[in-house]
PLY file of the C-alpha trace (Angstrom):
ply
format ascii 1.0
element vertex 69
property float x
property float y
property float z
element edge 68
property int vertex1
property int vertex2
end_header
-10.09 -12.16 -13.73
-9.20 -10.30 -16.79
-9.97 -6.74 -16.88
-8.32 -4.23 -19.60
-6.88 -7.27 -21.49
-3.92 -7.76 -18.62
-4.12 -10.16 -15.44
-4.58 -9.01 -12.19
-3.45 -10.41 -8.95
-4.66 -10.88 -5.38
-2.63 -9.07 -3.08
-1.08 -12.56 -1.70
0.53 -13.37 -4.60
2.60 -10.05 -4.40
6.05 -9.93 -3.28
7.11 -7.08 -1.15
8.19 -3.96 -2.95
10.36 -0.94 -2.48
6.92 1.26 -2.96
3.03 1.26 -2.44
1.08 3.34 -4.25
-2.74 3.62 -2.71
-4.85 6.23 -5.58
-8.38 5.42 -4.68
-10.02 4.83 -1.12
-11.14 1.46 -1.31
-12.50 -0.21 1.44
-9.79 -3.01 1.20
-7.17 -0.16 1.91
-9.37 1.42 4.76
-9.25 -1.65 6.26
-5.69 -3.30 5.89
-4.13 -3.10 9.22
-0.03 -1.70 8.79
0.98 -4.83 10.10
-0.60 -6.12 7.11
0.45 -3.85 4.75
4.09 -4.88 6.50
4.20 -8.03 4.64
4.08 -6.05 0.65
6.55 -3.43 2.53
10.47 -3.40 2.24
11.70 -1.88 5.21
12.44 1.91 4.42
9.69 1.72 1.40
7.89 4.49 0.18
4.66 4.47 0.55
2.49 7.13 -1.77
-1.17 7.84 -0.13
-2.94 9.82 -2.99
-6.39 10.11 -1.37
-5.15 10.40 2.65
-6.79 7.46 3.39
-3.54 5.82 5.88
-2.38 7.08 8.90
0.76 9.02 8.25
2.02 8.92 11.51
2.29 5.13 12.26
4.07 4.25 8.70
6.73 7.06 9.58
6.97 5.25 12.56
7.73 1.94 11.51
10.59 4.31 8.61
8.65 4.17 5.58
8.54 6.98 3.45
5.39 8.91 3.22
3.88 10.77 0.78
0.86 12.64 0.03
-1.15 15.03 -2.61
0 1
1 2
2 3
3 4
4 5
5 6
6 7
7 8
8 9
9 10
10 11
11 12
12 13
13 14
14 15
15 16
16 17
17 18
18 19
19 20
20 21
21 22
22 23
23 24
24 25
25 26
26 27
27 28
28 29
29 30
30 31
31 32
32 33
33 34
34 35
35 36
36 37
37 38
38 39
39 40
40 41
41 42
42 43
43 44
44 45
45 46
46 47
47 48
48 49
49 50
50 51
51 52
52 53
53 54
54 55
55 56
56 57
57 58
58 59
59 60
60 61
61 62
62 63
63 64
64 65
65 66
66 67
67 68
């Protein structure tokens, strides 16, 4: 799919970064368990929740870095 003239990709064929951003509540996000989110997470990442939609708690837990508005 081609949307804004650049590619996008699923979230499989992401490697695991050093941060996750999450800006809008989408129902894929709601529903991604942390240890799913785990795989796309470096350990000690920072992970930026915009809209509050993760629970804080369990991804300082687990050492990530968490963040949000």
């Amino acid at each position: 799919m081609r949307q804004y003239d650049c590619a996008l990709s699923s979230r499989e064929q992401l490697p695991a970064g050093d941060a996750m951003v999450v800006s809008v509540p989408h129902e894929a996000y709601r529903c991604t368990s942390l240890q799913q989110m785990r795989t796309k997470l470096l350990p000690g990442a920072c992970v930026i929740d915009v809209k509050a939609v993760l629970d804080r708690e369990s991804y300082e837990a687990e050492g990530y870095h968490f963040w949000r508005l």
